[in-house]
N, C-alpha and C positions, 0 to 999 in steps of 0.2 A: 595770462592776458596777452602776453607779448606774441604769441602763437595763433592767437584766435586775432588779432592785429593782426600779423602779416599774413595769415592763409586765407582771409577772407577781406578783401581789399575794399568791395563795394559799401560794407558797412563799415560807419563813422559814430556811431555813439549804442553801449548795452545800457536796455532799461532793463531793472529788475522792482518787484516791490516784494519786499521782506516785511519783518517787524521788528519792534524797537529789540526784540531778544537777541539780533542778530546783526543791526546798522553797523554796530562795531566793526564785525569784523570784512562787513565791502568798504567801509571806511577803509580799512587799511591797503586795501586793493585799488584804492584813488577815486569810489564811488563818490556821489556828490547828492544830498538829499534834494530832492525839488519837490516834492508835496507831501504833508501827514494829513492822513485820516486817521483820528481820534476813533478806535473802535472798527477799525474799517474790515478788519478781520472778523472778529467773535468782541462780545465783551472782554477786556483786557487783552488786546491784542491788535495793535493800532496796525493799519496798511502804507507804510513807509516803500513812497515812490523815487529809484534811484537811480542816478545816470553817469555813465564811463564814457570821456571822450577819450574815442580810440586813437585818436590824431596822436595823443601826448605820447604814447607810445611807441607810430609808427616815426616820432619825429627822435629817440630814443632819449626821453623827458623822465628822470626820476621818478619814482612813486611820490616821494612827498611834493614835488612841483606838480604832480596830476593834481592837487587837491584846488591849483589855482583854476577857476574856471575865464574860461579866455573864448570867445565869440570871435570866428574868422572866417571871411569868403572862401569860395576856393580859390580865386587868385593869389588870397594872401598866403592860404596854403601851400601853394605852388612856387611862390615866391621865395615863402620859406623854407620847402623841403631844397631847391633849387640853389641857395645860398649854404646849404650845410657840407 
């Protein structure tokens, strides 16, 4: 992630939608759930919508602190990267 973060500057957040067979393991990559659909795949196979803010990354933020979700302008971003 840290690589697709700094090669590709313009975007700021990956949406992906998985299923529950597999949440785990973008969880652990700092994915953040934001909608289930019960079934939204097939029967038994829900459509789990999920998002990676890329900022936590370019700001070089832990994987376990990616899990925080944190809502910022871009001035505040700029702020922030500017004070690091």
């Amino acid at each position: 992630m840290q690589r697709i973060a700094t090669a590709e500057p313009q975007f700021s957040i990956v949406t992906i939608e998985t299923t529950q067979y597999s949440r785990g393991f973008f969880e652990r990559f700092g994915f953040v759930v934001e909608r289930v659909v019960p079934g939204g795949f097939a029967p038994g196979f829900d459509l789990i919508e999920m998002e990676l803010d890329l900022s936590w990354y370019r700001f070089g933020v832990s994987r376990e602190k990616n899990r925080i979700r944190l809502k910022m302008t871009t001035v505040q971003m700029e702020e922030l990267q500017n004070s690091v």
